[in-house]
ZALUMNU-578644 format. One line per field, with one value per residue (C-alpha): x, y, z; residue in three letters; residue number from 1; chain. Coordinates in Angstrom, 3 decimals. Each point is the difference from the previous one (the first is absolute). Example, Ala and Ser with C-alpha at 12.3 -4.5 7.8 and 13.67 -1.06 7.14 Angstrom:
BEGIN
east = [12.300|1.370]
north = [-4.500|3.440]
up = [7.800|-0.660]
residuo = [ALA|SER]
num = [1|2]
cadena = [A|A]
END
This chain:
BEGIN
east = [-72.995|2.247|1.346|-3.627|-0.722|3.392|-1.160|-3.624|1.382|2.248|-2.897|-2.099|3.065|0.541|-3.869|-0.128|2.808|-0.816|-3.131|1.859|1.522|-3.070|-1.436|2.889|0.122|-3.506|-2.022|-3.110|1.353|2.565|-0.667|-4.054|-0.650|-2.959|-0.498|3.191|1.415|1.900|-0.175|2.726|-1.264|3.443|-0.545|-2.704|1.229|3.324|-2.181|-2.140|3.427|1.007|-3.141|-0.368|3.391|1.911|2.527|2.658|-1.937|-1.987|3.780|1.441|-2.892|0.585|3.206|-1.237|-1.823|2.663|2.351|-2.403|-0.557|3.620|0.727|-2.877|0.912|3.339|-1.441|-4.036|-0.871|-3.763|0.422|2.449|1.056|0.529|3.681|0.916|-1.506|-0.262|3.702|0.852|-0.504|-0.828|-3.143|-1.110|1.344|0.139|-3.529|-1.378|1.894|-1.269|-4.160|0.574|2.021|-1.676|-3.769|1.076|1.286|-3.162|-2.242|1.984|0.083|-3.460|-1.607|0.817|-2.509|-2.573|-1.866|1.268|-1.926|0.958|3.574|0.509|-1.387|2.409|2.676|-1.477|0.092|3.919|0.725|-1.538|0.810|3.796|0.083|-1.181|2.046|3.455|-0.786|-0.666|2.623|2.663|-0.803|0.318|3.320|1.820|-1.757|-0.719|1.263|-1.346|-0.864|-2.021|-1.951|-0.771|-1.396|-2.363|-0.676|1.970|2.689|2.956|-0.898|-3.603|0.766|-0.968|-3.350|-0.479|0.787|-2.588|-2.935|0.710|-0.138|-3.236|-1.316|1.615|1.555|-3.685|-1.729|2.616|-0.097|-3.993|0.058|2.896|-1.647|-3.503|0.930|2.989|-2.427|-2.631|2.409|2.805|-2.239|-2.132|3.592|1.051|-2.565|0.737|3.718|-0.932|-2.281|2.442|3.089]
north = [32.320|-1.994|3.636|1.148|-3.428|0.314|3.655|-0.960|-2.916|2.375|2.746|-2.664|-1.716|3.516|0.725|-3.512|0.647|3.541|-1.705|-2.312|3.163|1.528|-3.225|-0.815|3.827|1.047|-1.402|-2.445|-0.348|-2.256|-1.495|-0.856|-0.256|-2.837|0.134|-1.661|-0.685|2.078|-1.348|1.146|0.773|0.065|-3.099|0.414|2.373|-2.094|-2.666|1.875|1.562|-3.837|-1.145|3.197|0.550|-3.436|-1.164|2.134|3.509|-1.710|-0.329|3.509|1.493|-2.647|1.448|3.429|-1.126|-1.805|3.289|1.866|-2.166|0.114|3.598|0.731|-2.026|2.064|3.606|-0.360|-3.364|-0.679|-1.766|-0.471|-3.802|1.410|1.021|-3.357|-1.838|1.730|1.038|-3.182|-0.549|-3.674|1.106|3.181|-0.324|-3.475|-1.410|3.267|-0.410|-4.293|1.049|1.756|-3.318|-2.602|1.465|0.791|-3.441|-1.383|1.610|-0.455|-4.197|-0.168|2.459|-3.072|-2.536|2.154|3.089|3.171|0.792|-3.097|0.786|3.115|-0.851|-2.474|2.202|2.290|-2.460|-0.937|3.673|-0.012|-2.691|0.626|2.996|-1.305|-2.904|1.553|3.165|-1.771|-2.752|2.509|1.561|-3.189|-1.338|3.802|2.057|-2.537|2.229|0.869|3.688|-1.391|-2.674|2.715|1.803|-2.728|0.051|-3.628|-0.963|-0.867|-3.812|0.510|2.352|-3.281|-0.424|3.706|0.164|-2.984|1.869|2.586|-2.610|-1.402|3.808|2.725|-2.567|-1.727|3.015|1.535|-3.149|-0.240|3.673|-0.081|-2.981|1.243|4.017|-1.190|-1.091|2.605|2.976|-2.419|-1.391|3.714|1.541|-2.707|0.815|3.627|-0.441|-2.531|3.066|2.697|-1.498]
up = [37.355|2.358|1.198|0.562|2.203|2.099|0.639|1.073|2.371|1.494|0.734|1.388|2.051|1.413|0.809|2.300|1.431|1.342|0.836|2.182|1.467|1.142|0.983|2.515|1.497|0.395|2.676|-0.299|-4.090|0.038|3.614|0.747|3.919|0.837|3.581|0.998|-3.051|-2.651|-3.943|-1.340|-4.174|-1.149|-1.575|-1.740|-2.210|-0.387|-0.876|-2.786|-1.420|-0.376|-1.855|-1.734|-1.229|0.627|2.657|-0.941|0.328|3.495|1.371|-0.405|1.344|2.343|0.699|0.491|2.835|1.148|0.074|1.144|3.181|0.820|-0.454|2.163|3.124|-0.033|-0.633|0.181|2.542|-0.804|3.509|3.310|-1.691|-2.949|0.488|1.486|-2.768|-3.263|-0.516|-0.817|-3.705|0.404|1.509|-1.457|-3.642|-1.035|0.774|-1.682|-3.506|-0.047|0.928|-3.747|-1.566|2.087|-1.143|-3.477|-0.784|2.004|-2.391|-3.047|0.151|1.363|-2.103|-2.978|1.964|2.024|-0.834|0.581|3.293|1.906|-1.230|1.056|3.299|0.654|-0.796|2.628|2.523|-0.992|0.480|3.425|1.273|-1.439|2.068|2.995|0.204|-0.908|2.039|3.250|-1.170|-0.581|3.796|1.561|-1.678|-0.123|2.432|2.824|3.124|3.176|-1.135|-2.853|2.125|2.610|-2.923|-0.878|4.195|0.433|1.600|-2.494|0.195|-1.271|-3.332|-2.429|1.683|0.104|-3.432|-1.278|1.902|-2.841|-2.366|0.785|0.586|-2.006|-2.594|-0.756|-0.197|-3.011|-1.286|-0.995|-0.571|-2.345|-1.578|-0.492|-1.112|-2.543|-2.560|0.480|-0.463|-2.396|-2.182|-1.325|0.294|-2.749|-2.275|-0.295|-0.513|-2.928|-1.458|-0.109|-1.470]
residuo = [UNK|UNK|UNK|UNK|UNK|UNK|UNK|UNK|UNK|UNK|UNK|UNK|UNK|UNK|UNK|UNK|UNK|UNK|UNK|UNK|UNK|UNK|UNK|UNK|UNK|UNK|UNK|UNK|UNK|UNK|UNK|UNK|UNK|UNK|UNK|UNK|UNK|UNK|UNK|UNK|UNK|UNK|UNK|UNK|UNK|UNK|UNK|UNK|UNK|UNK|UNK|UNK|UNK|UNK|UNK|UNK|UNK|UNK|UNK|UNK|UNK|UNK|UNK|UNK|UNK|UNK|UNK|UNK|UNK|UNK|UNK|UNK|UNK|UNK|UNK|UNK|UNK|UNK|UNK|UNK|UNK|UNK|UNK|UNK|UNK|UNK|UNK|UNK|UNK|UNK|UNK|UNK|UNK|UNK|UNK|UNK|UNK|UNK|UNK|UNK|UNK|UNK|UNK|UNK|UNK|UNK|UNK|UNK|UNK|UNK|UNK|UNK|UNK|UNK|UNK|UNK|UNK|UNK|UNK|UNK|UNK|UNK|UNK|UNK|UNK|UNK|UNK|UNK|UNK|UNK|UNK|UNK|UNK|UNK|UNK|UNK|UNK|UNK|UNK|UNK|UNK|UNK|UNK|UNK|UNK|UNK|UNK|UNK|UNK|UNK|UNK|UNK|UNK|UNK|UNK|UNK|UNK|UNK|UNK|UNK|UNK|UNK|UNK|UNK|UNK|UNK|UNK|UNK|UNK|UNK|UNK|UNK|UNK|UNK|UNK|UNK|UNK|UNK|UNK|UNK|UNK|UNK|UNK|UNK|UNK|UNK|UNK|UNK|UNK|UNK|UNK|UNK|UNK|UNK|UNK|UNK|UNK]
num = [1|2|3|4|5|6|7|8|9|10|11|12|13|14|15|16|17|18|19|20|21|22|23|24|25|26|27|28|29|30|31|32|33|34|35|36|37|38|39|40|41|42|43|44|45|46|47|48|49|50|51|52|53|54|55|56|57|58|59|60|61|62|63|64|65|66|67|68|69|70|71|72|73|74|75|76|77|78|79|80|81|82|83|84|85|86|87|88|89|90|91|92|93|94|95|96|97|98|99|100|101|102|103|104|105|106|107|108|109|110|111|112|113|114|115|116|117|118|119|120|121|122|123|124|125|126|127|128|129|130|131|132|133|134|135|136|137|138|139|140|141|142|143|144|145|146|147|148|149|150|151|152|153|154|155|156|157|158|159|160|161|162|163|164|165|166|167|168|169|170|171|172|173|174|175|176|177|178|179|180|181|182|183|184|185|186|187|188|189|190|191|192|193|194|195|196|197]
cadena = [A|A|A|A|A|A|A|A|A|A|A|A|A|A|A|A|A|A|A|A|A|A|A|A|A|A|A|A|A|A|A|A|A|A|A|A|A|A|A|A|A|A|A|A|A|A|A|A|A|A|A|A|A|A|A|A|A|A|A|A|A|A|A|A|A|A|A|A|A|A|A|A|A|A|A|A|A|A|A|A|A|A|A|A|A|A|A|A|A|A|A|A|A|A|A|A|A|A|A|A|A|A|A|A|A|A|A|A|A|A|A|A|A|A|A|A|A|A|A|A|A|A|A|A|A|A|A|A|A|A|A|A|A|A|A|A|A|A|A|A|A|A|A|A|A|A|A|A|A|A|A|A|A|A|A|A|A|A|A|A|A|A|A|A|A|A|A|A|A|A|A|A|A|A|A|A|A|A|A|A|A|A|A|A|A|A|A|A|A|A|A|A|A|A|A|A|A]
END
């Protein structure tokens, strides 16, 4: 039985993660253009492997994103900042693997004291807002040059304000998103993992 549940975690472990795949490398999936934003949905489905499956599972896929990011601004930029930003680990890979641990372990204490929906909303949020604020805080304390400001169409004194008009655009937006579809996908996802073990 416990051989049977390892190999079931594993197949489902391996179909998020190829979902996270084709979510970062096909256009309009994993990045959702609204006028002049883009929502990233990377996070929602790091957030959903977190409630789903717990903190552990919700950081290796996590991870995957996190490697995936990084191996792609050296052979496969999804833009012309991405090579001065996302080969640095502390930007691309660490913020991803914590959305998984940061949401799971949201979820799991406040699942004890607030239903389930609320919850997992929450832990949306934390995922969101975890991205966004290590992302843009990991470009401002490692990648603060003059080629990454003129990127971001400021002079190298102005990157922090640049960055904070993300925050209150781009960062916002993912964050309600993230908090309002984690439950509504999460929460039915739940319920059919509970029926087929």
């Amino acid at each position: 039985m416990k051989q049977r549940e390892q190999i079931r975690r594993l197949t489902v472990r391996t179909l998020l993660i190829v979902l996270v795949v084709l979510q970062d490398l096909i256009p309009m999936f994993g990045n959702i253009p609204l006028g002049p934003l883009s929502i990233t949905t990377l996070p929602v489905t790091v957030a959903v492997v977190a409630v789903v499956l717990g903190p552990k599972e919700g950081t290796i896929v996590g991870f995957v994103w996190g490697i995936l990011t990084w191996v792609r601004a050296f052979v496969y930029p999804s833009s012309a900042l991405a090579p001065l930003i996302f080969t640095n680990p502390l930007i691309s890979v660490v913020p991803r693997m914590l959305i998984g641990l940061f949401a799971g372990y949201t979820f799991k204490w406040l699942v004890k004291v607030a239903p389930k929906a609320l919850s997992a909303g929450v832990a949306g949020l934390i995922a969101a807002v975890t991205n966004t604020v290590l992302v843009l805080g990991g470009i401002y304390l490692f990648a603060n040059t003059p080629a990454v400001a003129a990127g971001y169409h400021v002079g190298s004194g102005h990157l922090a304000q640049a960055l904070m008009v993300i925050v209150t655009t781009n960062g916002v937006t993912e964050a309600i998103t993230t908090a309002i579809l984690t439950p509504l996908i999460a929460l039915p996802v739940m319920v059919a993992v509970k029926r087929n073990r």
